[in-house]
N, C-alpha and C positions, 0 to 999 in steps of 0.2 A: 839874231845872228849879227856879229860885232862887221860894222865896215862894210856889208853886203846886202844886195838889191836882190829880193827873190821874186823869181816868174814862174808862179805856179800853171800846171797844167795839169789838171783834173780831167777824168775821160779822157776826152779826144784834145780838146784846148781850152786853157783858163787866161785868158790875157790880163794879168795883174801888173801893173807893175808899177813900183814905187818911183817917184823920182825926186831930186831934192828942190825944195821950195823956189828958189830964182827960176827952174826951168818949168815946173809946174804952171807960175804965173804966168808964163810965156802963151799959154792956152785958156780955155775955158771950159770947164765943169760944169756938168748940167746939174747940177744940185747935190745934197745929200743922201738922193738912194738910188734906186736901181733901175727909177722907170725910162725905161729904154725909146729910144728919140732915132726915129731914120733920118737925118739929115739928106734935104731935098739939094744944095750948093756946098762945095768942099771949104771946109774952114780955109782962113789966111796963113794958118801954118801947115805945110803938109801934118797931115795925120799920122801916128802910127800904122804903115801897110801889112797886114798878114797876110799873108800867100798858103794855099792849105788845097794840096789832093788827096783825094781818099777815094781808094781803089777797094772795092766789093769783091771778091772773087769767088769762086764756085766753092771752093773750101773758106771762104765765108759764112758760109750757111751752114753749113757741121761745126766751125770752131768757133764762131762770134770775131776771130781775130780780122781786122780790117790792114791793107798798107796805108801809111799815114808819110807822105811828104810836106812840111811846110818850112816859109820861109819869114823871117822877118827884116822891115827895114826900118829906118826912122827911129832907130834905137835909142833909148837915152844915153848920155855919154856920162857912166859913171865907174867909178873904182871896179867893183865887181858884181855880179849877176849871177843867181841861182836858176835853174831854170827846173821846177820840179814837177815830174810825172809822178799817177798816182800807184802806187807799189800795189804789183801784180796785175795793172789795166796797160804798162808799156814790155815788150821784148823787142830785141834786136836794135837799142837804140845807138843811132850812128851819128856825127855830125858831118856835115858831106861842104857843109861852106861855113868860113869865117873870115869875114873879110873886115878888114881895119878893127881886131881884136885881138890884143895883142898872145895871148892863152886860152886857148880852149878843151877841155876833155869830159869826157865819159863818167861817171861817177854813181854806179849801183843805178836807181833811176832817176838821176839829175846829170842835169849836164852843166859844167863849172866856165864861167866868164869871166877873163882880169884885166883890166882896160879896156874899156869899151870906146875909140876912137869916134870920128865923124865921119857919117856916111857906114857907120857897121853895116853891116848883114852879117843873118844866122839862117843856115840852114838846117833844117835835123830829118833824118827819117828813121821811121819806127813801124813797129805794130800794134795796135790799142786795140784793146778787148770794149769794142763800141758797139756793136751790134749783135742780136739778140732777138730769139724767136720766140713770139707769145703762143704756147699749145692753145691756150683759151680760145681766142678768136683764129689764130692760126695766119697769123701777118708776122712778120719783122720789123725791128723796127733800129734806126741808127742815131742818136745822140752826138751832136757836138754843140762842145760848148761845157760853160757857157767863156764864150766869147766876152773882155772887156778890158781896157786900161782904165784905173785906178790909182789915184793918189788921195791917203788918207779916207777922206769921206768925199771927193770929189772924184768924178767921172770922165771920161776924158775922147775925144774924138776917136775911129777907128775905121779904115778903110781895108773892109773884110774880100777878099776875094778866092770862092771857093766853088771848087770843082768836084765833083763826085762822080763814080761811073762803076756801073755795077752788069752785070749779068742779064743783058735784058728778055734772053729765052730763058731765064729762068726767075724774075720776077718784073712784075705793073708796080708806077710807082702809087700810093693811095693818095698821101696829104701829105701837107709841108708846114710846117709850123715855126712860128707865125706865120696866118695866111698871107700878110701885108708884104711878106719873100717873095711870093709867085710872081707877084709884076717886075720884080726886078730880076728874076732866075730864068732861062732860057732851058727848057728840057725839049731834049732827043730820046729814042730809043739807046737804052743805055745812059745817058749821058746829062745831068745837071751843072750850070754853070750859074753860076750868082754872084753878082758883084753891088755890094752894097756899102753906104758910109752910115754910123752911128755912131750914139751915144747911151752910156749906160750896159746894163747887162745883156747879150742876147743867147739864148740858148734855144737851138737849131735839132728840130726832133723829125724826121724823112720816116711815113710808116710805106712798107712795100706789103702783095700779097702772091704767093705762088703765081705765075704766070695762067692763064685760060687764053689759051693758041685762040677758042672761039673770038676772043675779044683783041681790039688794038691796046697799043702803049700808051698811054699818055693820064692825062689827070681825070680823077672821077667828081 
């Protein structure tokens, strides 16, 4: 695509995103592939921040469709921005904040950027078909990700903060994947909160299983 940065978002979120080489260098890459780095102290440069709610609701469990708010800051400041969902995993896509970008709109399942300022933010909410019942074992199970910025074959810092909240009379949660999340994620009834920095690719898999009243909420 002639002139234009695309940000793919696959499932729930793909954080790709191209930037041009001077502002690249301005960071550092953890290598050439995808093995994924929790950073323990926040890089010298703010990171790219993603901000992401995802609301589970009772007609969650019949349609697979989930509410997805999320927000981005730390934007690259380039010409133009694709931001692309994957066709037929988004509906009802909205953009609710654009701040220091000079056009913004809607476009089939992508959503279109032209100047991208200092200090942007992007907000978008939507519906993504992320969630999904195994008959087999008879769990649920929720998908996002995979979570990561990217330039060329380099990796790049990412400070993820995500919220999840789901139906807790009608399901336990099982596991969390990676398990190396749990220390850094804070669960309630109802209610997962995670805030983590990385590097590399992360893809985020929450299995639930029908609720048993006999038993508490929490992790098995």
């Amino acid at each position: 695509m002639t002139n234009k940065t695309r940000l793919f978002f696959l499932l729930t979120v793909v954080w790709l995103l191209s930037m041009p080489p001077a502002m690249a260098e301005a960071e550092y890459p953890s290598g050439t592939d995808e093995t994924l780095q929790f950073l323990v102290k926040p890089p010298k440069r703010p990171p790219h921040k993603h901000w992401a709610h995802i609301t589970i609701t009772n007609d969650s469990l019949k349609t697979g469709w989930v509410l997805n708010k999320q927000c981005h800051y730390n934007l690259a400041r380039v010409p133009a921005l694709e931001v692309v969902f994957r066709k037929g995993g988004v509906r009802n896509l909205k953009i609710s904040r654009a701040d220091n970008i000079k056009k913004a709109w809607v476009e089939g399942s992508t959503v279109q950027l032209v100047d991208i300022g200092k200090n942007a933010v992007l907000c978008i909410y939507s519906e993504t078909h992320t969630f999904k019942f195994d008959a087999l074992s008879g769990t649920y199970a929720w998908h996002g990700g995979p979570y990561m910025k990217r330039f060329l074959d380099g990796y790049f810092p990412v400070h993820l903060n995500l919220a999840v909240d789901y139906p807790h009379s009608k399901l336990k949660m099982l596991s969390m994947d990676p398990a190396a999340l749990k220390s850094r994620a804070v669960t309630l009834d109802g209610h997962i909160r995670l805030d983590t920095m990385f590097v590399g690719r992360l893809d985020i898999h929450l299995k639930f299983r029908p609720v048993d009243k006999k038993n508490g909420i929490g992790w098995q």
